[in-house]
C-alpha positions as CSV (number, residue, x, y, z in Angstrom):
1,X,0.0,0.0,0.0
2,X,3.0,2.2,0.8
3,X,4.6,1.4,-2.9
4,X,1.7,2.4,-4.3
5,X,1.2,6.0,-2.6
6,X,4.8,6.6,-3.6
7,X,4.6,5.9,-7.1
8,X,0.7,8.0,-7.4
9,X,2.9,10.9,-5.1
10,X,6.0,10.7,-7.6
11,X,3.7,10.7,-10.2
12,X,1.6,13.9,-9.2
13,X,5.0,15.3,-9.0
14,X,6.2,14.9,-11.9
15,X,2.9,15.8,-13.7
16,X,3.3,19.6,-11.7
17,X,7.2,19.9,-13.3
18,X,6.2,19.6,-16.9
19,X,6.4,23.1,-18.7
20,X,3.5,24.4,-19.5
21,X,2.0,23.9,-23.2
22,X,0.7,26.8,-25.6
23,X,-3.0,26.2,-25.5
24,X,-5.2,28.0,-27.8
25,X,-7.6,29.5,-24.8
26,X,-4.5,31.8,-23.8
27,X,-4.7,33.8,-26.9
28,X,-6.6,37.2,-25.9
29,X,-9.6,37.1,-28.4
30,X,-9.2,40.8,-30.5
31,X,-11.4,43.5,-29.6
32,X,-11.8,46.9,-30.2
33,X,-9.7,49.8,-28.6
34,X,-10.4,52.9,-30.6
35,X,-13.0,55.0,-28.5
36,X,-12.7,58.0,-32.0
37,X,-13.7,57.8,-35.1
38,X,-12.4,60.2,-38.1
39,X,-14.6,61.5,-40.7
40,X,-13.2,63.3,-43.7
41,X,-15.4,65.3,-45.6
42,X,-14.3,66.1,-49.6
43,X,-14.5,68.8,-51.8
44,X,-17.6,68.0,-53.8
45,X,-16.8,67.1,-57.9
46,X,-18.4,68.9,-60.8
47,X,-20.0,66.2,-63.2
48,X,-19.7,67.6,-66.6
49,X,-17.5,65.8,-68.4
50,X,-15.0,68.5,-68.7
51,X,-12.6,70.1,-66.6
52,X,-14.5,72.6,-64.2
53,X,-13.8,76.7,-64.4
54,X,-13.0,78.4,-61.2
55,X,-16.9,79.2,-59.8
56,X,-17.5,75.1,-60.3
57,X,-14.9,74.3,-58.7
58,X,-16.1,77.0,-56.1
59,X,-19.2,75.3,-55.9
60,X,-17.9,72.2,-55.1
61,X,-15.8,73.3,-52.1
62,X,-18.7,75.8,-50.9
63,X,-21.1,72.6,-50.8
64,X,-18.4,70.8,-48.7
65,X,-17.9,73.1,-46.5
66,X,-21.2,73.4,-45.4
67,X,-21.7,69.9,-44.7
68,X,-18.3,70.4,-42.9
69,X,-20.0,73.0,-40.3
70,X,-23.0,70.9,-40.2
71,X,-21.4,67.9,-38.9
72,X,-19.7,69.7,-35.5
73,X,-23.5,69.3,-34.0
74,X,-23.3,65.7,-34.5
75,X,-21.2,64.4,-31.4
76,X,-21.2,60.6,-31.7
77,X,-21.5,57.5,-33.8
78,X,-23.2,54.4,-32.8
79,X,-22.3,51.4,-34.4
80,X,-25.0,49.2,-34.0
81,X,-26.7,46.3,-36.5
82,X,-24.8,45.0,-39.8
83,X,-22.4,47.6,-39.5
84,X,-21.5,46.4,-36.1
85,X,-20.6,42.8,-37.8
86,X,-18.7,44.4,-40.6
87,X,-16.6,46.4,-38.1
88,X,-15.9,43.0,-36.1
89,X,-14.8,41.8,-39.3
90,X,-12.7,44.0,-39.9
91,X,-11.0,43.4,-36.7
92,X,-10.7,40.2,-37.2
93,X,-9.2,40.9,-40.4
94,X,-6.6,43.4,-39.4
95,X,-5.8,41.3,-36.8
96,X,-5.2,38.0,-39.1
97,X,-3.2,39.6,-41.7
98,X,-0.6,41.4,-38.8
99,X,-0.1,37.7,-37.4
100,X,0.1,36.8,-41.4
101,X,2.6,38.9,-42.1
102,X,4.5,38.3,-38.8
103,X,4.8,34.7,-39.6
104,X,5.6,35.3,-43.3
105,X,9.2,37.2,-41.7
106,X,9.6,34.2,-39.2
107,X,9.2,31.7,-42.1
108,X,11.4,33.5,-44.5
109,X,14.3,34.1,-41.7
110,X,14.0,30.3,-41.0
111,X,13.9,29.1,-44.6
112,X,17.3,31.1,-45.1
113,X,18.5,29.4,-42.2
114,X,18.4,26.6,-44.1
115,X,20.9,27.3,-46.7
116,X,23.1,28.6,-44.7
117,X,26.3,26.6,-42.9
118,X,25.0,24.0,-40.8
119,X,26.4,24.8,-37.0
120,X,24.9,24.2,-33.9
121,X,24.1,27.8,-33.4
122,X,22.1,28.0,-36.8
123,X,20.5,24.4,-35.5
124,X,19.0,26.7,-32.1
125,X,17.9,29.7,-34.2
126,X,16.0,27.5,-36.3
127,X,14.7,25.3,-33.5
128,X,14.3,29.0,-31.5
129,X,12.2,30.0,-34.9
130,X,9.8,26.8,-34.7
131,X,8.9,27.4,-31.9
132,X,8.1,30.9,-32.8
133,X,6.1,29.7,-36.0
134,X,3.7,27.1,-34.0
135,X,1.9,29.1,-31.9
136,X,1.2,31.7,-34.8
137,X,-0.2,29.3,-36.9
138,X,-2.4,27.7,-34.5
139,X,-3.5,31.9,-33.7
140,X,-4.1,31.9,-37.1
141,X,-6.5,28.9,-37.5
142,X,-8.7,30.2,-34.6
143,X,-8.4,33.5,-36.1
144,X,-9.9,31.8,-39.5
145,X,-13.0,30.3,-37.5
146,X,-13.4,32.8,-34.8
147,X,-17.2,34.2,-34.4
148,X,-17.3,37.7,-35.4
149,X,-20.2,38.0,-32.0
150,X,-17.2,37.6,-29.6
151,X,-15.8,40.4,-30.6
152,X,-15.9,43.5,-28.1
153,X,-17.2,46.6,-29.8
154,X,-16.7,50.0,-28.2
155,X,-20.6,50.7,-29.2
156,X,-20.2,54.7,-28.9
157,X,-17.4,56.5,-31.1
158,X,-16.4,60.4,-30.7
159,X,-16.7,61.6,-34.2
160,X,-13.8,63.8,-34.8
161,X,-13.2,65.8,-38.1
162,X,-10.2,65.4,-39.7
163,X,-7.8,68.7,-40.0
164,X,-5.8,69.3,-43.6
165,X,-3.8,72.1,-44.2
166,X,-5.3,73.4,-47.1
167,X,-9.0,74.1,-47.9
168,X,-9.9,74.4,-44.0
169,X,-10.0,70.5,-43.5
170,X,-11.4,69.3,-46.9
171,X,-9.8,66.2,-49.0
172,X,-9.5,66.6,-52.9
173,X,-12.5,65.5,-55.2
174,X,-13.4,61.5,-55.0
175,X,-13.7,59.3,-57.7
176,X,-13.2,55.9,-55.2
177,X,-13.7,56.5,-51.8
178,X,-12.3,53.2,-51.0
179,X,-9.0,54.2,-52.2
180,X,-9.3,58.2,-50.8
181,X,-10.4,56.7,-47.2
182,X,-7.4,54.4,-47.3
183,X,-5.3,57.9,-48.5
184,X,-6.4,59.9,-45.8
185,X,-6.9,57.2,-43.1
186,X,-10.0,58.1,-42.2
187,X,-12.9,55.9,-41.0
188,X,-15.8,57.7,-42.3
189,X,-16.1,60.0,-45.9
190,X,-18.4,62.3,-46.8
191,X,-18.1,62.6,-50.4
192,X,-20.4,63.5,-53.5
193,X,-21.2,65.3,-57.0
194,X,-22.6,68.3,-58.4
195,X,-24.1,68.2,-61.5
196,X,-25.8,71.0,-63.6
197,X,-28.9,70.0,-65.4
198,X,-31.4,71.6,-67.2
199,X,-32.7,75.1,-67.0
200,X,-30.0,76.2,-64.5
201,X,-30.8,73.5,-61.6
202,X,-28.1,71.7,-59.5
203,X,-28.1,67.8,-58.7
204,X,-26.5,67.2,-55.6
205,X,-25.4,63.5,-54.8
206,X,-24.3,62.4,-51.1
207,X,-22.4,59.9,-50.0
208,X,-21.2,58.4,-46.5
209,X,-19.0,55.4,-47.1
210,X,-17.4,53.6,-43.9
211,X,-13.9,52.6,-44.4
212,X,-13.6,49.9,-41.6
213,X,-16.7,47.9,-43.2
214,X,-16.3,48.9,-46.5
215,X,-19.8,49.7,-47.1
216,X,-21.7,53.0,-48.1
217,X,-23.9,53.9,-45.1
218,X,-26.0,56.7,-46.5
219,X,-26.2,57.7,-50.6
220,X,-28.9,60.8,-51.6
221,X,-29.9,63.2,-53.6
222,X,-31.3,66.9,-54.5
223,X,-32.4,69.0,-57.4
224,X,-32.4,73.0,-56.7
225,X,-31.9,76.0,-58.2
226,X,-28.5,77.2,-57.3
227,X,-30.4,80.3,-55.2
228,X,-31.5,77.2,-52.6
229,X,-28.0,75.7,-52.3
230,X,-28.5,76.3,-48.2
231,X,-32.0,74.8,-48.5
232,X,-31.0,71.6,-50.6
233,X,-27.3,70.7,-48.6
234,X,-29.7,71.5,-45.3
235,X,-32.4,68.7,-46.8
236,X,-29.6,66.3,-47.5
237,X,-28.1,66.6,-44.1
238,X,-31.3,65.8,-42.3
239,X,-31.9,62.6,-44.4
240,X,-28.0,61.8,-43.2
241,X,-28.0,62.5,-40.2
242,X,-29.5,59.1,-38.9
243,X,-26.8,57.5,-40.6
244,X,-24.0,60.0,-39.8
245,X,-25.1,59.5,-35.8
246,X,-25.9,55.5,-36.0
247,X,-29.4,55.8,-34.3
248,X,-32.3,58.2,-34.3
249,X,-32.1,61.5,-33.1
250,X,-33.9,64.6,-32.6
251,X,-33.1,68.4,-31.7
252,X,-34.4,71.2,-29.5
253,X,-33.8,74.9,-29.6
254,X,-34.2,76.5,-26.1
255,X,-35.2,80.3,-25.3
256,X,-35.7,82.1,-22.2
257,X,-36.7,85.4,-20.6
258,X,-35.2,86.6,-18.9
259,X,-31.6,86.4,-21.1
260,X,-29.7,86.1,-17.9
261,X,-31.6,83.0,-16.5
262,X,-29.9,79.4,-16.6
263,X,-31.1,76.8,-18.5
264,X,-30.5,73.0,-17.4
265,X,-31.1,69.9,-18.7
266,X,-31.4,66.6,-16.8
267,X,-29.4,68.4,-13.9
268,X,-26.6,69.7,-16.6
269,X,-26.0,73.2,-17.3
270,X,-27.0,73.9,-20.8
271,X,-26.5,77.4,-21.9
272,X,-27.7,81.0,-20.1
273,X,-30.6,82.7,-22.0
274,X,-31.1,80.4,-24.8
275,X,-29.5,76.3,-25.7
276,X,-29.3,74.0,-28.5
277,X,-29.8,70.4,-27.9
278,X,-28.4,68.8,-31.7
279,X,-29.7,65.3,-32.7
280,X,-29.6,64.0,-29.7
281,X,-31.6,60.4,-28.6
282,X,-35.4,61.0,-28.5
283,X,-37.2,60.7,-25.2
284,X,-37.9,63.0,-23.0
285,X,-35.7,65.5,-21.2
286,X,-36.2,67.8,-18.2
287,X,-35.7,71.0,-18.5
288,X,-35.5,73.3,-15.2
289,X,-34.8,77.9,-15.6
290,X,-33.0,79.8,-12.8
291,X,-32.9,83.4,-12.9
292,X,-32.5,86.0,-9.6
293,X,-36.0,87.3,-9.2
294,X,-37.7,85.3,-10.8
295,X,-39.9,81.6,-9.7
296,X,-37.9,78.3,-10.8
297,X,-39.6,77.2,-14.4
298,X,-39.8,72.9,-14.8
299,X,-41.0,71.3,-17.4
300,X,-40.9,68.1,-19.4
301,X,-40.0,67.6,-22.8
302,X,-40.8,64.7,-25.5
303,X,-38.8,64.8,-28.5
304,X,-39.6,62.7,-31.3
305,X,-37.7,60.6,-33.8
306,X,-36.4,63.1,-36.5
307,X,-38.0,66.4,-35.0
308,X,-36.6,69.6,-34.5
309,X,-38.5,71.5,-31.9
310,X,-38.4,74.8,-30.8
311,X,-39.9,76.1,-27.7
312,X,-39.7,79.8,-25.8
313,X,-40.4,80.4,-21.9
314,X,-40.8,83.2,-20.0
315,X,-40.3,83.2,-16.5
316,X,-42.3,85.1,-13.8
317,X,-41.0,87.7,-11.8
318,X,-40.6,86.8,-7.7
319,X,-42.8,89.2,-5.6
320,X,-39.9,90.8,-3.1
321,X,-39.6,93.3,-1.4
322,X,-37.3,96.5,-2.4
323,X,-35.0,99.2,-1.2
324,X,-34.0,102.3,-2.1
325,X,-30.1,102.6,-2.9
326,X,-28.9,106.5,-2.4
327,X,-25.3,108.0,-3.0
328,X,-23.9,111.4,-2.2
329,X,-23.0,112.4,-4.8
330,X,-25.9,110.8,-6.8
331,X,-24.9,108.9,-10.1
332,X,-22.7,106.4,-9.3
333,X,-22.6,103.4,-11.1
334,X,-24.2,100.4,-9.3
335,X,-22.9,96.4,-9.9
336,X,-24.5,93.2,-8.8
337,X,-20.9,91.2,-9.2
338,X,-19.2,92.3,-12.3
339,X,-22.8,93.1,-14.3
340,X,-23.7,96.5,-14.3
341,X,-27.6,97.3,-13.2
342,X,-28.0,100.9,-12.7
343,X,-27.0,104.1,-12.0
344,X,-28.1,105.7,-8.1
345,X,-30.4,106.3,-7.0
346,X,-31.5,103.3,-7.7
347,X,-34.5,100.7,-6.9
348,X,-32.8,97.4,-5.0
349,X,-34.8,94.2,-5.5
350,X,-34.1,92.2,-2.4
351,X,-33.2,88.4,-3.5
352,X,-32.3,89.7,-7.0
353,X,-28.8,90.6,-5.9
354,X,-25.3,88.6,-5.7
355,X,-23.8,88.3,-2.6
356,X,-21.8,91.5,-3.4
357,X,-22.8,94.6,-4.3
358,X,-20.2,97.3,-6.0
359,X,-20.8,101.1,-6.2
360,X,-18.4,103.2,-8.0
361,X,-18.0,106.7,-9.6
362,X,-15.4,108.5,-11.1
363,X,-13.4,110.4,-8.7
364,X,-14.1,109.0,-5.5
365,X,-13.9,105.5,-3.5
366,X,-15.3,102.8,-4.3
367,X,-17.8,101.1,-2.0
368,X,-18.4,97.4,-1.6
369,X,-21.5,96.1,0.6
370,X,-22.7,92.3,1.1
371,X,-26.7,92.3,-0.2
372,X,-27.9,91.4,3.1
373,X,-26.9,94.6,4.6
374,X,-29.2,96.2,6.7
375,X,-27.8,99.4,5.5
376,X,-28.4,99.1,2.0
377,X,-31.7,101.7,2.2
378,X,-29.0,104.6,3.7
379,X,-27.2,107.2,1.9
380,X,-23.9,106.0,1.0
381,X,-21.3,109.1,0.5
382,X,-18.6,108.3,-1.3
383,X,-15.3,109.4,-0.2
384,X,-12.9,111.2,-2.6
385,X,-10.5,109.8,-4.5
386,X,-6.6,111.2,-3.7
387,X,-6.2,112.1,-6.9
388,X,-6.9,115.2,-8.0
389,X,-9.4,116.7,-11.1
390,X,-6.3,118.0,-12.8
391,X,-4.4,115.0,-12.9
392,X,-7.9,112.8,-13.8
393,X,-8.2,115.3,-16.3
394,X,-4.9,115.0,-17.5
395,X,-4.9,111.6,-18.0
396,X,-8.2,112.0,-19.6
397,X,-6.8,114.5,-22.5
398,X,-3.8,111.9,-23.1
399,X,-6.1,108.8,-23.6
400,X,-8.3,110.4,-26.0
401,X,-5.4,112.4,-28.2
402,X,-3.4,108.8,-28.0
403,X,-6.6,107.2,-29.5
404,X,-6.8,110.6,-32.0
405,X,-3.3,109.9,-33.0
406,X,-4.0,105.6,-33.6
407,X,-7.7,106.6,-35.7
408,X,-5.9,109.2,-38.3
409,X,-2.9,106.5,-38.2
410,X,-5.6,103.8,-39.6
411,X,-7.3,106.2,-42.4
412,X,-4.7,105.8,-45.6
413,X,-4.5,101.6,-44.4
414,X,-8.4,101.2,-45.9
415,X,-7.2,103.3,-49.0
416,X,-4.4,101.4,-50.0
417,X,-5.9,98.0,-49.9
418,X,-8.9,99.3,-51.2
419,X,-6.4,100.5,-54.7
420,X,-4.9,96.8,-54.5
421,X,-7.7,94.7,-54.0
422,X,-9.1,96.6,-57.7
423,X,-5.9,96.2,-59.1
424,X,-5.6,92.6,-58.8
425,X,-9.4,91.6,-59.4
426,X,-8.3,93.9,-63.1
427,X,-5.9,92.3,-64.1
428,X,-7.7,88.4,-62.5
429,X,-10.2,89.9,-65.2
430,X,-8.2,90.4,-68.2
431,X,-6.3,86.8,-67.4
432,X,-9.1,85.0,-67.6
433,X,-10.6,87.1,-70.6
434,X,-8.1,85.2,-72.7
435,X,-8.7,82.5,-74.7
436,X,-6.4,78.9,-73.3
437,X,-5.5,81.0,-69.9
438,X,-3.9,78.7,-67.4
439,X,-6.3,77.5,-64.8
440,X,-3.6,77.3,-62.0
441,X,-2.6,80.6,-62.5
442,X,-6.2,81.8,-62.2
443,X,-7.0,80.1,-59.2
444,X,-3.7,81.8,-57.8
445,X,-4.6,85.7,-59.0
446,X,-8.1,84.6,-57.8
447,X,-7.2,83.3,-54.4
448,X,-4.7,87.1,-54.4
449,X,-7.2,89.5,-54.7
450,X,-10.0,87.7,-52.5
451,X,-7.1,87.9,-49.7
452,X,-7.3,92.1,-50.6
453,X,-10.5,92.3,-50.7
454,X,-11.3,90.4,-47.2
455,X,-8.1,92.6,-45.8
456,X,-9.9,95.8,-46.8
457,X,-12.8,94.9,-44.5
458,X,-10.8,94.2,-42.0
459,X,-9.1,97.4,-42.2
460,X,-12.5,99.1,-42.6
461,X,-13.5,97.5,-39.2
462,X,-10.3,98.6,-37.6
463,X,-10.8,102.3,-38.6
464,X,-14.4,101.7,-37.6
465,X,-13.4,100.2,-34.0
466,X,-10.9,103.4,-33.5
467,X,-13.3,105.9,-34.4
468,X,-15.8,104.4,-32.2
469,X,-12.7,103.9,-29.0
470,X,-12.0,107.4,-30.1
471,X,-15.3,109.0,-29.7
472,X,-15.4,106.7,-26.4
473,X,-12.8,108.4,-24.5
474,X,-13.6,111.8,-25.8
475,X,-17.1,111.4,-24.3
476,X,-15.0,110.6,-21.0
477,X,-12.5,113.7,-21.3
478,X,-15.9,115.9,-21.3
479,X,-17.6,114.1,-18.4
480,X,-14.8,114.5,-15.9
481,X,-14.2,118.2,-17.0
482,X,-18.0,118.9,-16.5
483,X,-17.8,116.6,-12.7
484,X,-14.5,119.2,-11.9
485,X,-17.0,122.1,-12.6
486,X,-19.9,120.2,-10.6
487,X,-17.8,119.1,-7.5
488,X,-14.8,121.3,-7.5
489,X,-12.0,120.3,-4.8
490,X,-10.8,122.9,-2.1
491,X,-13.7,125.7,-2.9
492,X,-14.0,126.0,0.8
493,X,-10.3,126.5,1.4
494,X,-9.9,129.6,-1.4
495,X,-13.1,130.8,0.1
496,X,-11.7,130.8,4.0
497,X,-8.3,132.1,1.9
498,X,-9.9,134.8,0.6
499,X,-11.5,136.1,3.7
């Protein structure tokens, strides 16, 4: 009996000291890590069997770029249904030919191996490589009979648009957009044609073709004038936009009265005054207004599959009680926080103010009191400020002559760019007046005096913004010189002097 616990002990033994062997349940099963998804949108192509002049090729990139700003509002991609198989699939995939072509190198470095001296060393690389080879295979046989349904799919992508140098993020024209995804290494492409047909009317044709499943989610079209260009790209988007997020959606536009009052929804601080919920799931959402002085607003929301609501609510004022704020001298400016509300004397809504309030006029002392103040109903007289009206003056004179000297400084800018910008659209003119001109050229001279035209505006609204500053701080050198005739310092002293 002892003989035979020995040899089942010796045998449990050894069984524990064998190395381990390479079983196929150790392989991690693939699964998706990518938590983004890129979507490239290109310029649109002009369908007429020729090569497109300078406003086609316009209208193309115009049409792509407003599909470009469309798409911020769409957050997220679902990938639910078929496409959800095709994107295991492709995991699958990617992840069979990167063990394919890891075993293709092992196989070539051992076949070479072969041909080389034999040596003990090259005996243990080869043996080393084996070993090596094996286990890839057998990955590679489970890989070729492994359900696509195991795969874990991250269900919920970030959609993120892809940023190009040129053409503010757009990719060139698409004739394949297998190929130009591949290119561009995108996952998503928004792609399409413009055609002109009869009697002056666009045909618009758009695309959305996944890259990782290789299918085209989404393919439309619209026939407009060219006048409804914003009408028909908006018409097209709407039909898309189920595909573009994955799963229905629906959108809400918020208003509310006062502008100042918060708006939240489901708990979540949406926007102040007015909010935009953008294809978001359907259902319903809660929607709750703060504003001081006025009663909390609730309400309750349904949005339905491919709506787009818009609703407005007022709120009702609080009934509180007020004071009366009053400063010597009268006139100061009065601040709940940083927002200005009035000038005293001034009415005080009780409840309606900030912890703070701020009182302040030029020349004297500022005054800061905490709302809940029982002396908020008092006069409050405002010290003087230790510097004197001819220094406030002073500095009064030298703002507004500085800003003088920056507005005349400004005039000729408008002038010159003005002479540049008609220069180059003449001679853009006369290029393209010739018969054969070069097209690249064109689009050069074009893009040259569109950059002096959209500089002359901006000079325009520089000359504009100094004359305004200008006028500003003139409007301030007159009100202090008028406050040092009002409340002149040291009257009493010359007075008591003069006696």
């Amino acid at each position: 009996m002892r003989r035979i616990f020995a040899g089942l002990f010796f045998a449990l033994f050894a069984v524990c000291l064998l190395p381990g062997q390479t079983s196929s349940t150790e392989w991690e099963i693939p699964r998706d890590t990518l938590a983004e998804a890129v979507i490239g949108v290109a310029e649109f192509s002009y369908t007429a069997g020729r090569r497109p002049s300078v406003s086609q090729s316009f209208l193309g990139v115009s049409i792509a770029r407003l599909l470009r700003e469309k798409l911020h509002e769409i957050k997220t991609h679902e990938i639910d249904g078929w496409e959800r198989g095709e994107y295991a699939m492709s995991i699958i995939f990617a992840e069979r030919e990167t063990i394919r072509k890891k075993l293709n190198e092992l196989l070539a470095s051992r076949d070479a191996l072969y041909f080389s001296g034999i040596s003990v060393r090259d005996e243990q690389k080869r043996k080393t490589l084996t070993e090596e080879i094996e286990p890839l295979r057998e990955r590679l046989r489970i890989l070729e009979t492994l359900d696509h349904e195991t795969i874990e799919i991250i269900p919920e992508k970030k959609l993120t648009l892809l940023a190009t140098a040129a053409d503010e993020g757009l990719l060139p024209p698409v004739m394949e957009p297998q190929s130009a995804a591949a290119k561009a290494r995108v996952d998503y492409l928004l792609w399409g044609t413009v055609h002109e047909e009869a009697a002056g009317l666009l045909s618009l044709t758009v695309s959305l073709y996944a890259a990782r499943s290789r299918q085209t989610l989404f393919s439309g079209a619209a026939t407009g004038s060219p006048d409804e260009l914003d009408s028909l790209v908006d018409r097209l988007f709407f039909r898309m936009a189920a595909s573009l997020a994955g799963r229905p959606w629906a959108s809400l536009d918020i208003t509310a009265q006062p502008p100042d009052a918060y708006i939240y929804v489901n708990g979540e601080l949406t926007g102040i005054g007015g909010a935009r919920l953008a294809y978001v799931r359907p259902g319903s959402y809660h929607l709750s207004f703060h504003a001081d002085g006025y009663e909390l607003l609730e309400v309750d929301v349904a949005l339905e599959p491919e709506s787009r609501q818009t609703v407005n609510y007022r709120l009702t004022p609080a009934d509180q009680p007020a004071v009366f704020l009053e400063t010597f001298p009268p006139g100061a400016d009065v601040y709940f926080g940083a927002l200005k509300k009035g000038v005293s004397p001034f009415v005080l809504p009780l409840g309606a103010t900030p912890d703070i309030l701020f009182i302040n006029l030029e020349g004297y002392k500022s005054k800061v009191l905490p709302s809940t103040s029982q002396e908020l109903s008092s006069v409050h007289t405002l010290p003087r400020d230790i510097v004197s009206w001819d220094d406030r003056i002073a500095a009064k004179r030298a703002d507004f002559y500085r800003s003088l000297g920056f507005l005349i400084l400004s005039v000729p800018i408008p002038v010159m760019l003005y002479g540049a910008y008609r220069n180059e659209a003449f001679g853009y003119i006369q290029f393209t007046g010739q018969p054969g001109f070069d097209y690249d050229k064109a689009v050069d001279m074009e893009r040259q005096y569109k950059i002096m035209y959209y500089a002359y505006f901006g000079s325009l609204f520089l000359s504009g913004s100094l004359l305004v500053n200008t006028v500003q701080k003139l409007m301030d050198y007159i009100r202090v010189g008028e406050e040092s005739q009002k409340y002149p310092e040291g009257i009493k002293r010359k007075k008591e002097v003069s006696q």
